[in-house]
Residue frames as a rotation matrix with the C-alpha (Angstrom) as fourth column:
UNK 1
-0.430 -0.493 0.756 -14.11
-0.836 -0.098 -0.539 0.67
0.340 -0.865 -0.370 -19.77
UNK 2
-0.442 0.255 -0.860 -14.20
0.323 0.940 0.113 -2.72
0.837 -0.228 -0.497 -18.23
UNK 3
0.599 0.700 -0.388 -16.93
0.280 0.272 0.921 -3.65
0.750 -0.660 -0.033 -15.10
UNK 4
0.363 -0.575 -0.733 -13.77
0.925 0.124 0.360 -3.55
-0.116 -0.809 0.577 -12.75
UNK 5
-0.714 -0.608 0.346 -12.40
0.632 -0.773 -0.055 -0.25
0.301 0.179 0.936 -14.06
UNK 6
-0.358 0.811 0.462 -15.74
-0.226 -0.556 0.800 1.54
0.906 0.182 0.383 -13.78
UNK 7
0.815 0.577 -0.051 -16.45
0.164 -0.144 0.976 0.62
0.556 -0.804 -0.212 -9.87
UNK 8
-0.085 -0.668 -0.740 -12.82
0.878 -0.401 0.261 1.59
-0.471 -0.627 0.620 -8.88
UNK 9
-0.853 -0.274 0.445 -13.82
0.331 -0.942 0.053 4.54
0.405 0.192 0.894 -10.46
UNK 10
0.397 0.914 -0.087 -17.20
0.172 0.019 0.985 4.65
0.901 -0.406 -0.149 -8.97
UNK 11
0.700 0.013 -0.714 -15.63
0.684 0.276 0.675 4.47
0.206 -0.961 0.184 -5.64
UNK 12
-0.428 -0.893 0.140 -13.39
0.903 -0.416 0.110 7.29
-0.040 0.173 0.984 -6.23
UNK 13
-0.688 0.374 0.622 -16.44
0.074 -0.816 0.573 9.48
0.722 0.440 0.534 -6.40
UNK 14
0.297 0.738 -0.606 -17.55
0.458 0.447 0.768 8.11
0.838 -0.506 -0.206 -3.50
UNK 15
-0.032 -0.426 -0.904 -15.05
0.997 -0.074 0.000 9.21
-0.066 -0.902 0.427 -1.85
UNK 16
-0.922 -0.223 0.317 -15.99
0.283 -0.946 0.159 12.53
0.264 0.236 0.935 -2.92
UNK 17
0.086 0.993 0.076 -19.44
-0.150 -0.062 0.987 12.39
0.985 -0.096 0.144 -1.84
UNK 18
0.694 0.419 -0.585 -18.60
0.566 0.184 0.804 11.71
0.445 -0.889 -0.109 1.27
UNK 19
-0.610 -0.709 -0.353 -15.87
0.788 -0.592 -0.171 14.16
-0.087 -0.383 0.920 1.86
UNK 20
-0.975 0.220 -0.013 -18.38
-0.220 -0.966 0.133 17.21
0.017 0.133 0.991 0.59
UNK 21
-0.557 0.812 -0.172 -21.76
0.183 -0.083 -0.980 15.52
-0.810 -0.578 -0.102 1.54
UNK 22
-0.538 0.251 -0.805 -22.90
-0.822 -0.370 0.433 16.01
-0.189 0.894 0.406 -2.06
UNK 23
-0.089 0.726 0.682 -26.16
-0.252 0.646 -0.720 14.96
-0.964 -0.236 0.125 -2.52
UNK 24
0.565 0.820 -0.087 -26.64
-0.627 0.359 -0.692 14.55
-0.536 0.445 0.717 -5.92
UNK 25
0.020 -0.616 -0.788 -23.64
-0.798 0.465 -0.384 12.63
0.602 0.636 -0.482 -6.48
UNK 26
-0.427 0.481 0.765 -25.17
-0.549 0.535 -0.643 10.47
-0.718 -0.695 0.036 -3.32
UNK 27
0.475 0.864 -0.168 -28.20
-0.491 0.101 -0.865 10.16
-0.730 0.493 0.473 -5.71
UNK 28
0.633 -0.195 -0.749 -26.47
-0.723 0.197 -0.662 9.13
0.277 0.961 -0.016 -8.95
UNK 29
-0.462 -0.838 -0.291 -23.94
-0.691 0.546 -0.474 6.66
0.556 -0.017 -0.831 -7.16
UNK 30
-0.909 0.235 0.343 -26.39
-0.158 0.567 -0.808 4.68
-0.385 -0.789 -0.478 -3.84
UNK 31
-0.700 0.686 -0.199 -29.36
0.451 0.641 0.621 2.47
0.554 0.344 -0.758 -5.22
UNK 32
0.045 0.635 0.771 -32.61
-0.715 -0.518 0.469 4.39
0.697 -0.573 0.431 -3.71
UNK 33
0.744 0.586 -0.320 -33.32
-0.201 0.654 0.730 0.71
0.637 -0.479 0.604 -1.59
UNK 34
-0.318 -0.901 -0.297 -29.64
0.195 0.244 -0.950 0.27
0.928 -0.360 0.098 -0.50
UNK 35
0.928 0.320 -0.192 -29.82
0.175 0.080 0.981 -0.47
0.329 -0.944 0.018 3.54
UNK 36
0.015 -0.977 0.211 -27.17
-0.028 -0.212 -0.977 1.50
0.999 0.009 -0.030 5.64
UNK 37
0.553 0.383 -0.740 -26.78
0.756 0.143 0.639 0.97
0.351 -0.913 -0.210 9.45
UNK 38
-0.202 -0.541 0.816 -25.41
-0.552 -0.625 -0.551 3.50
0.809 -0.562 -0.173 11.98
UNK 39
-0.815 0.049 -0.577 -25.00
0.579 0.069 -0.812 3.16
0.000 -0.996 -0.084 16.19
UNK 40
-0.867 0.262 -0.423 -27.60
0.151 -0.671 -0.726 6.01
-0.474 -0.693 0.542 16.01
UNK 41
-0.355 0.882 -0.308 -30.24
-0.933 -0.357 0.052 4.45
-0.064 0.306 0.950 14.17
UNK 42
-0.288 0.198 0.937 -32.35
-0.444 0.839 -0.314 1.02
-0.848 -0.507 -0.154 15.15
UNK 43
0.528 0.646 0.551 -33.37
0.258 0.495 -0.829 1.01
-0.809 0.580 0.095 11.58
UNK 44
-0.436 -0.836 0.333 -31.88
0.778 -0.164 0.607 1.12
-0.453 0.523 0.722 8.19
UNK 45
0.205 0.216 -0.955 -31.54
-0.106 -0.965 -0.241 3.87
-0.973 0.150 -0.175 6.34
UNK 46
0.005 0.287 0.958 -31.81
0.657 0.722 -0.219 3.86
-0.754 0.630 -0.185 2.79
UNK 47
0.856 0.205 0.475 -30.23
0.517 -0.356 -0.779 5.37
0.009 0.912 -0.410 -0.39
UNK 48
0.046 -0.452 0.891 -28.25
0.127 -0.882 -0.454 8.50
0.991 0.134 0.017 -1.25
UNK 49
0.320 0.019 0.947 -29.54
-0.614 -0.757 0.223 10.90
0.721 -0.653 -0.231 1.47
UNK 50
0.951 -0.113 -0.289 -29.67
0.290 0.658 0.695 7.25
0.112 -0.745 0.658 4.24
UNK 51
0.453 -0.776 -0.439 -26.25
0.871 0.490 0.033 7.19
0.189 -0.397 0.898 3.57
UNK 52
-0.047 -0.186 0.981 -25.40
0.105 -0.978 -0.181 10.71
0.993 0.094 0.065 3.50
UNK 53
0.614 0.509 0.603 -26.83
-0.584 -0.221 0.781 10.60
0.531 -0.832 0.161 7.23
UNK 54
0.781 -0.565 -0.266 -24.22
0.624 0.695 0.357 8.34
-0.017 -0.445 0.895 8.18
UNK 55
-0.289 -0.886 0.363 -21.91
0.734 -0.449 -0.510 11.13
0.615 0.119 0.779 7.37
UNK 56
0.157 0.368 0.917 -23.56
0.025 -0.929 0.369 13.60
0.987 -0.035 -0.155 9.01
UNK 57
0.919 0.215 -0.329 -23.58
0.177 0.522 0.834 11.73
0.351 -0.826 0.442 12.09
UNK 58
0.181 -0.959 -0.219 -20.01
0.963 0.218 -0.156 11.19
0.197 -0.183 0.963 11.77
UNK 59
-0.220 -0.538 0.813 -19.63
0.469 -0.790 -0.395 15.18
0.855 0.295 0.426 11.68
UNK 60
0.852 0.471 -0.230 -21.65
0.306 -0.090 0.948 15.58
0.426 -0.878 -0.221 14.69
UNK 61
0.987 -0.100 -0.124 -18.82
0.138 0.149 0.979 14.53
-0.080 -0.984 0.161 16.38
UNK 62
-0.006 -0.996 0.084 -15.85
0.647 0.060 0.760 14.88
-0.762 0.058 0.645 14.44
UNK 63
0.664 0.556 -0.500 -16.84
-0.022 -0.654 -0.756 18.44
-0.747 0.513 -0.422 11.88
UNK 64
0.274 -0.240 -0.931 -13.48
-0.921 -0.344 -0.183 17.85
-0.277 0.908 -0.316 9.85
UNK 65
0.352 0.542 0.763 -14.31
-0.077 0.830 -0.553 14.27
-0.933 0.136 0.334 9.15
UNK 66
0.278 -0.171 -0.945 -12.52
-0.938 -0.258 -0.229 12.86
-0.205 0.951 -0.232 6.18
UNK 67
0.172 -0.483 0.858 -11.80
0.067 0.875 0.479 9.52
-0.983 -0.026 0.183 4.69
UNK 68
-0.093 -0.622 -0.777 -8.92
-0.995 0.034 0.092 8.74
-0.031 0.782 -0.622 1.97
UNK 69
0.971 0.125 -0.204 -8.96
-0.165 0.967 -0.195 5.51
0.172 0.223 0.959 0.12
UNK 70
0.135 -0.980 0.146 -5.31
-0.898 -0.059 0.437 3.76
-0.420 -0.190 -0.887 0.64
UNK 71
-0.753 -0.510 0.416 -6.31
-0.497 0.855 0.148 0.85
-0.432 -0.095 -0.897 -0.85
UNK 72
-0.458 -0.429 -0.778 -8.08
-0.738 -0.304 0.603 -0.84
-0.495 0.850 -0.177 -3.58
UNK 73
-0.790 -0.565 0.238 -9.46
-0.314 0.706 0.635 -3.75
-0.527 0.427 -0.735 -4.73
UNK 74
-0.263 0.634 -0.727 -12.21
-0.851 -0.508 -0.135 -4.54
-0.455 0.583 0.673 -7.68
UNK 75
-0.747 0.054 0.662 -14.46
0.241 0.951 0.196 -6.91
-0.619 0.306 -0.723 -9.23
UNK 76
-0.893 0.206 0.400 -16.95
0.222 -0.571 0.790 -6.87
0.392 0.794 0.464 -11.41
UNK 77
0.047 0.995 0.092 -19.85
0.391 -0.103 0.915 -6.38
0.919 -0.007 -0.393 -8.93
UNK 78
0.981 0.191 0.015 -18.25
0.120 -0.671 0.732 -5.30
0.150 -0.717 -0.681 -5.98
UNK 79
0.172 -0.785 0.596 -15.05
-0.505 -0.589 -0.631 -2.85
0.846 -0.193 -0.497 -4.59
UNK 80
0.350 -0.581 -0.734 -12.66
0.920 0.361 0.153 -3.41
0.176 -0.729 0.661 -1.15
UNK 81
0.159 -0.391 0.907 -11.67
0.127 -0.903 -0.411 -0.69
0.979 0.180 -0.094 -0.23
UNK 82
0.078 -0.389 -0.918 -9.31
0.987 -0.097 0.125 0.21
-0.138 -0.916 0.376 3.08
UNK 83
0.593 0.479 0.647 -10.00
0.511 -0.845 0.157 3.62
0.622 0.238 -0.746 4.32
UNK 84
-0.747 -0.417 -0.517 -7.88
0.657 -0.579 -0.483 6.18
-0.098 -0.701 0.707 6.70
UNK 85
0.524 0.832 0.184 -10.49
0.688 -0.541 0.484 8.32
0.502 -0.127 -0.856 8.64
UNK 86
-0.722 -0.692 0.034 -8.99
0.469 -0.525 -0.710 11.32
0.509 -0.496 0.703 9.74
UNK 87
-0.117 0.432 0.894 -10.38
0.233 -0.863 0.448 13.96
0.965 0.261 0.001 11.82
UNK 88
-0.804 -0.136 0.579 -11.05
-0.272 -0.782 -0.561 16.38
0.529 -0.608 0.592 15.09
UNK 89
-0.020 0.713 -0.701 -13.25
0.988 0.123 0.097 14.84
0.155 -0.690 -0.707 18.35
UNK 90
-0.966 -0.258 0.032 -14.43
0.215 -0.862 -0.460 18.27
0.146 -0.437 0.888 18.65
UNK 91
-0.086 0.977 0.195 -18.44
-0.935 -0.147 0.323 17.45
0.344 -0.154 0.926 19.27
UNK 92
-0.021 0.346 0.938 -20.46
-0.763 0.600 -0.238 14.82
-0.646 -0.721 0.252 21.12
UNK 93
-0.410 -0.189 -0.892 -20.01
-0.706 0.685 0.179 11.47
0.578 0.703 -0.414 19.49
UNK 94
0.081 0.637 -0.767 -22.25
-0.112 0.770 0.628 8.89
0.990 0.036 0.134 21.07
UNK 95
0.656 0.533 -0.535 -22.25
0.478 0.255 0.840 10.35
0.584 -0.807 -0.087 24.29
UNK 96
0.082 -0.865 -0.494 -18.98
0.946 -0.089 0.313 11.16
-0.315 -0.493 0.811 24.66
UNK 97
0.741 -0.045 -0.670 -17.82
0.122 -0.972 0.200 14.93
-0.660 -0.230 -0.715 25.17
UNK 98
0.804 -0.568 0.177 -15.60
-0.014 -0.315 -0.949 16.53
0.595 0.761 -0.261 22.62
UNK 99
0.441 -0.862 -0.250 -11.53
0.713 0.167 0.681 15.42
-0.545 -0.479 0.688 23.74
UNK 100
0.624 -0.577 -0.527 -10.18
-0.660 -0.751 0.041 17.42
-0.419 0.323 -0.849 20.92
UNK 101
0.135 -0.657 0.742 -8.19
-0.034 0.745 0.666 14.43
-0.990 -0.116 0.078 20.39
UNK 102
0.297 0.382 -0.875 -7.36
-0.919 -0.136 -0.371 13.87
-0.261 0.914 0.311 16.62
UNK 103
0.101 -0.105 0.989 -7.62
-0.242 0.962 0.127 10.23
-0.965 -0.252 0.072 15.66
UNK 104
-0.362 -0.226 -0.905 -6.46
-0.870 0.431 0.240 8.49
0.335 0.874 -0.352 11.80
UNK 105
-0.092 0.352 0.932 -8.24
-0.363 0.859 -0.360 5.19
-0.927 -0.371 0.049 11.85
UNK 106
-0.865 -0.461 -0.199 -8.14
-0.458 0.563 0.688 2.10
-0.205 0.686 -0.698 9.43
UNK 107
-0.010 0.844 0.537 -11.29
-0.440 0.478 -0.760 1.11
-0.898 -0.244 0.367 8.47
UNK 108
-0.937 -0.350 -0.013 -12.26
-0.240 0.615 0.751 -1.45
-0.255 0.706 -0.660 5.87
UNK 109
-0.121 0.981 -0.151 -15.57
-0.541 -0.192 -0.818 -1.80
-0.832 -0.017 0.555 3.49
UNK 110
-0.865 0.043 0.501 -17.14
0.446 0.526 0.724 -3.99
-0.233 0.849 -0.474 0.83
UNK 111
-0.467 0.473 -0.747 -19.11
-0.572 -0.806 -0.153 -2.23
-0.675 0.356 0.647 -1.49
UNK 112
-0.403 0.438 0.803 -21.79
0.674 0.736 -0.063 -4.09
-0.619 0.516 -0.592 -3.99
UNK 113
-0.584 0.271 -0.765 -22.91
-0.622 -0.755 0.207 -2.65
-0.522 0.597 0.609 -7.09
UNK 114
0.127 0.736 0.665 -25.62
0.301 0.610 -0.733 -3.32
-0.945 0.293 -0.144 -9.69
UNK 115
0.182 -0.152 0.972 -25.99
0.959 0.247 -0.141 -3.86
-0.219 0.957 0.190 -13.28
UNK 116
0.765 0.263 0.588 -26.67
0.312 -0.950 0.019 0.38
0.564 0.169 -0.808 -13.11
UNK 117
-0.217 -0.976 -0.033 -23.33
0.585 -0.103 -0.805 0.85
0.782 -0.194 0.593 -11.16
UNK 118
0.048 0.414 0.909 -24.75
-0.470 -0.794 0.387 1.76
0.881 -0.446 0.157 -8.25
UNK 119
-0.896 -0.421 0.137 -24.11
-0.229 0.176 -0.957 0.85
0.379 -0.890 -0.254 -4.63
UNK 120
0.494 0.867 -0.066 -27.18
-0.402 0.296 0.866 -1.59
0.771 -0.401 0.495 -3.09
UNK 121
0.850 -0.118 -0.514 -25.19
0.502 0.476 0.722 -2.94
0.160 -0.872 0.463 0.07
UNK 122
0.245 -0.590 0.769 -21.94
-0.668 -0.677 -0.307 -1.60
0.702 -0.439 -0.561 2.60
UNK 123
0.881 0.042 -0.472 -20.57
0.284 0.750 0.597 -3.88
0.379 -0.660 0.648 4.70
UNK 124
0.553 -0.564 0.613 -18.00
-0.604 -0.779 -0.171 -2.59
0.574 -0.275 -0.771 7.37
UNK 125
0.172 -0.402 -0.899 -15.48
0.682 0.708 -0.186 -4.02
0.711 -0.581 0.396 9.36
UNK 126
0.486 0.268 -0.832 -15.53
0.871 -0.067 0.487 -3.17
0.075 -0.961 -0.266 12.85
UNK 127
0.010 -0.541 0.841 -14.10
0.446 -0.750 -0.488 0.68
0.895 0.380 0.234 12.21
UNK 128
0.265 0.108 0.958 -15.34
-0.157 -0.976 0.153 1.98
0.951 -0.191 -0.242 15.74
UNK 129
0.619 -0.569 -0.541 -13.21
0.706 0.101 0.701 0.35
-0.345 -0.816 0.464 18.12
UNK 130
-0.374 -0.662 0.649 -10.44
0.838 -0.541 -0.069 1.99
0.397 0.519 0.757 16.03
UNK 131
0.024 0.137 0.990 -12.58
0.234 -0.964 0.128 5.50
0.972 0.229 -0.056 16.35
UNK 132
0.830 0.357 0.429 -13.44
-0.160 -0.584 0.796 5.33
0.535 -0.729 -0.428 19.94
UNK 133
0.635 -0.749 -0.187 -9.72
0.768 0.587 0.256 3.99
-0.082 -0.306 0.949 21.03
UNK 134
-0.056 -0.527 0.848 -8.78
0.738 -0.594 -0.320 7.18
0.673 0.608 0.422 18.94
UNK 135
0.290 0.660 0.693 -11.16
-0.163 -0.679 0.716 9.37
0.943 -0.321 -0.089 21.35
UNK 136
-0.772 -0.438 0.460 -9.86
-0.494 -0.041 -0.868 8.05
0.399 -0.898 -0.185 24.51
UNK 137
0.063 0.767 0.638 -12.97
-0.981 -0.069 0.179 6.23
0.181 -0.638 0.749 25.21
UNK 138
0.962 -0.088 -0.257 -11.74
0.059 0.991 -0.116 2.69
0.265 0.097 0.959 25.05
C-alpha cells in the first residue's frame, strides 16, 4: 500500500475514533506530542487522550455528536478531509443553554502524519461559526 493509500485509510479510522471515543485507537493513530486546541482550553492538549478531549467537549454539548467524512483528499504526509458534523444541542456548549436545535455543519481539516503514520498536527477551518449559527447563537 502506497503512503497516500495508507493515510486515507488512516483517516477512516479516525473517523472511528472519534465517533466511539476509542482510546486505544486514539493511541495507535495521534503522535503522543501532537498539539490540539479547543475554545475550552488556553493550552494545548496533546496526543490520543488531548485529542479525545476535544471530543468530549464537543459531547458536552451536543451527546449524539458525529462527524462523516464527505470528502477526501491525500498525500503522502498529510490528508484534507471535509467533514459533516451532525448532532443534538441538547447540553451547555460554551455557555449557551441546550436549544435542542439539530445542526449538520461543514467543517474542513488538514491532517499531518509522520514517517510512523501517525497524526502530529490538525489544522481546522473555522467550523464554529457553522456550529454556533446551527445553535441559534449567531
Amino acid at each position: 500500500m502506497n503512503l497516500i493509500e495508507r493515510n486515507k485509510e488512516l483517516m477512516r479510522k479516525f473517523e472511528t475514533m472519534i465517533n466511539t471515543a476509542d482510546e486505544k485507537l486514539a493511541e495507535g493513530l495521534v503522535d503522543n506530542k501532537a498539539p490540539f486546541y479547543t475554545p475550552a482550553s488556553t493550552e494545548p492538549l496533546h496526543g490520543g487522550k488531548g485529542y479525545l478531549s476535544v471530543v468530549h467537549w464537543m459531547r458536552k454539548g451536543f451527546s449524539d455528536v458525529q462527524w462523516h467524512i464527505t470528502d477526501m483528499v491525500a498525500d503522502e504526509d498529510k490528508v484534507a478531509v471535509k467533514w459533516d458534523l451532525t448532532g443534538t444541542h441538547d447540553g451547555d456548549f460554551m455557555g449557551i443553554k441546550p436549544t435542542n436545535k439539530k445542526i449538520s455543519v461543514c467543517i474542513m481539516n488538514f491532517y499531518y502524519f509522520n514517517k510512523d503514520g501517525k497524526v502530529t498536527n490538525d489544522i481546522a477551518a473555522e467550523g464554529m461559526i457553522g456550529i454556533l449559527r446551527g445553535i441559534g447563537a449567531m
